[in-house]
C-alpha positions as CSV (number, residue, x, y, z in Angstrom):
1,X,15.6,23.2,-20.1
2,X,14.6,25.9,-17.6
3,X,10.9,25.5,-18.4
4,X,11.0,21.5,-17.8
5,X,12.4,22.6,-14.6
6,X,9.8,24.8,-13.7
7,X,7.3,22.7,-14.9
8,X,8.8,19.5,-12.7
9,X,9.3,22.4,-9.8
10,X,5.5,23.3,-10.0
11,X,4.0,19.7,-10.8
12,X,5.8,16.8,-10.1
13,X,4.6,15.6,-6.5
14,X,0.7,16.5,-7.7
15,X,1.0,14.4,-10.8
16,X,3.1,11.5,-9.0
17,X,0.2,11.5,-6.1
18,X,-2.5,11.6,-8.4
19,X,-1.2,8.7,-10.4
20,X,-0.6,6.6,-7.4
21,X,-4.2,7.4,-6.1
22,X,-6.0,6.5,-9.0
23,X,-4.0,3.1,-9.9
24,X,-4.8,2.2,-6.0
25,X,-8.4,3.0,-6.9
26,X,-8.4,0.9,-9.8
27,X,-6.5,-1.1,-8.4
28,X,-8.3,-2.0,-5.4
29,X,-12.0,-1.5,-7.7
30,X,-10.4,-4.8,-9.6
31,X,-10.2,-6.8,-6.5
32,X,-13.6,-5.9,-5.0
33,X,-15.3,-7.0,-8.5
34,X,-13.0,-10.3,-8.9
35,X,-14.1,-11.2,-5.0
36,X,-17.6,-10.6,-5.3
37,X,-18.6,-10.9,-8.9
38,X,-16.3,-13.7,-9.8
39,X,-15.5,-15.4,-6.4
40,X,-12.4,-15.3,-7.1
41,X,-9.4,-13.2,-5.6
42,X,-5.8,-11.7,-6.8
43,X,-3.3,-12.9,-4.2
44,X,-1.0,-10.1,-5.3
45,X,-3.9,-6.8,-5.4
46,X,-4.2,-6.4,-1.7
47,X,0.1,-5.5,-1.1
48,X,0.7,-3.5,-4.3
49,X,-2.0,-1.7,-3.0
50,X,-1.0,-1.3,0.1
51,X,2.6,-0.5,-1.2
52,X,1.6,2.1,-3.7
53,X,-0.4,3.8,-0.9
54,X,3.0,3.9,1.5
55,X,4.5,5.2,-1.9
56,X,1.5,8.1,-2.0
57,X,1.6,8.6,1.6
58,X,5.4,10.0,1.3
59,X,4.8,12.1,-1.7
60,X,2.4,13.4,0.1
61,X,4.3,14.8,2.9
62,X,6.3,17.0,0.0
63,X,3.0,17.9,-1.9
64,X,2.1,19.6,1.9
65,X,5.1,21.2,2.6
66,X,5.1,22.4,-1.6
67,X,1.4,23.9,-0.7
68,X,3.0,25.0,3.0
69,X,-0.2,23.2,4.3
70,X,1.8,20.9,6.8
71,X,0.3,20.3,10.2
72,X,1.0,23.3,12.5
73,X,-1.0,24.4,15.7
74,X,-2.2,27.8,15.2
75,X,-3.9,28.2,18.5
76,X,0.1,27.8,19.6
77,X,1.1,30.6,16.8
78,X,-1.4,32.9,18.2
79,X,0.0,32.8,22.1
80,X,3.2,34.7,20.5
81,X,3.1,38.4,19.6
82,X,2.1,39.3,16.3
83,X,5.8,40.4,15.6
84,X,7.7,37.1,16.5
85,X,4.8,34.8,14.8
86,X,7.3,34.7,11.4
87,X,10.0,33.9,13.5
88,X,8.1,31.2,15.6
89,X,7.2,29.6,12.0
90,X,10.4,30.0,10.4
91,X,12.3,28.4,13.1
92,X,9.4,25.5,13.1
93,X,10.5,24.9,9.3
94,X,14.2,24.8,10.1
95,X,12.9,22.1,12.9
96,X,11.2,20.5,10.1
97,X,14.1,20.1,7.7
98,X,16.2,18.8,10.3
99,X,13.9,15.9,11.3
100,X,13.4,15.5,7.2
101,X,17.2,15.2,6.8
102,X,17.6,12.8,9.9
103,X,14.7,10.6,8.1
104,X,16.0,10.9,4.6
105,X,19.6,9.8,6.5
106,X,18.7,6.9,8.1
107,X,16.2,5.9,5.7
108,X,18.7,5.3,3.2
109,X,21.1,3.5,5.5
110,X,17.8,0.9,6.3
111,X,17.2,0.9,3.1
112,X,20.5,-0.3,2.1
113,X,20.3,-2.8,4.7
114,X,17.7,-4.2,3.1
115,X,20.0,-5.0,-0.1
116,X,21.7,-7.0,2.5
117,X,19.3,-9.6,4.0
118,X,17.9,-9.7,0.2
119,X,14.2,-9.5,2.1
120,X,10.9,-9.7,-0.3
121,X,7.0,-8.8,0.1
122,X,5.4,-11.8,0.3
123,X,3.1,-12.1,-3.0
124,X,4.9,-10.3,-5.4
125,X,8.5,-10.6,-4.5
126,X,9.5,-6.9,-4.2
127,X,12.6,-6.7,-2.9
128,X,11.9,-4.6,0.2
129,X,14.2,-1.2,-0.4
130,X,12.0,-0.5,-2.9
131,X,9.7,-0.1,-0.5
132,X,11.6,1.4,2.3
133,X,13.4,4.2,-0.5
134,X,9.4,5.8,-0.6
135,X,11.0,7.1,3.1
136,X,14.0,9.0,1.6
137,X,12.2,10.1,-1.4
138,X,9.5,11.4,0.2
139,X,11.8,13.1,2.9
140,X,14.4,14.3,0.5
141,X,11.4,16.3,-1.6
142,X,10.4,17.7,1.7
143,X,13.6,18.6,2.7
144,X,13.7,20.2,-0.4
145,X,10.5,21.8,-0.5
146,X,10.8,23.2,2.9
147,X,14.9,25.0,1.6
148,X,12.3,26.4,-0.8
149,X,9.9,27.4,1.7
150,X,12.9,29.3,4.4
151,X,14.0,31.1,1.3
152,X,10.7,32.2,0.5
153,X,10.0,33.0,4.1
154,X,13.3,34.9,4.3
155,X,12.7,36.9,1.6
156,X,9.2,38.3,2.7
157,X,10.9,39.2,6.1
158,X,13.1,41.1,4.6
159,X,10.6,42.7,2.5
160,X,8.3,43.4,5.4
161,X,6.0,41.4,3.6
162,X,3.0,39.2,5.4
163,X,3.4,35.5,4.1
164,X,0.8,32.9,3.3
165,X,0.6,29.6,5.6
């Protein structure tokens, strides 16, 4: 059990994203050869596209907080003494995992809503909090990820270790 834990802990965003990116690909590669070799179009390609990209996009956001490679302004980082620099970026990941637990919060509340008004995607009929749930899943991983990332953080402080990213 411990090592399908480790394996989901180390891989499961990276396998998730790749899958998503490749069936867009294909996905989209379908549609380009039925439009122009066949003249013919899928009325459905173009949103499940565009829905499995959303999907991606939010994985995505916990793949880069996993790799610690989430947007930061170094030039910023560098106006603060060489000391308080850990401190500036731990208290920027704290920031972080409160807007990531605001958006996982009132993610699911919209998403819930959509339950309500029974709202669907146009072509395929997806019931829309299918789509609006990529927002807390991809939030909650990162809010996750980034409880990973303070502890590591913490630890190398107190170590008087130098941390990566």
């Amino acid at each position: 059990m411990k090592k399908i834990l480790k394996w989901l802990d180390d891989n499961i965003e990276l396998y998730i994203c790749v899958f998503l990116m490749s069936f867009m690909t294909l996905l989209v590669f379908v549609q380009v050869v039925m439009r122009y070799v066949f003249n013919n179009s899928l009325s459905w390609s173009e949103e499940l596209a565009r829905y499995t990209f959303i999907w991606l996009i939010y994985i995505g956001i916990s793949y880069g907080c996993k790799l610690r490679k989430h947007i930061k302004i170094d030039a910023a980082l560098y106006l603060f003494p060489k000391k308080a620099r850990p401190y500036v970026v731990l208290l920027g990941d704290i920031l972080f995992i409160a807007f990531a637990v605001y958006i996982t919060y009132t993610g699911f509340f919209y998403s819930m809503e959509q339950i309500q008004f029974d709202m669907r995607s146009a072509a395929l009929k997806i019931p829309y909090q299918y789509i609006y749930m990529s927002t807390v899943v991809g939030f909650g991983l990162a809010t996750i990820r980034e409880i990973q990332t303070i502890i590591y953080r913490v630890k190398c402080l107190k170590n008087g270790e130098e941390y990566d990213g």
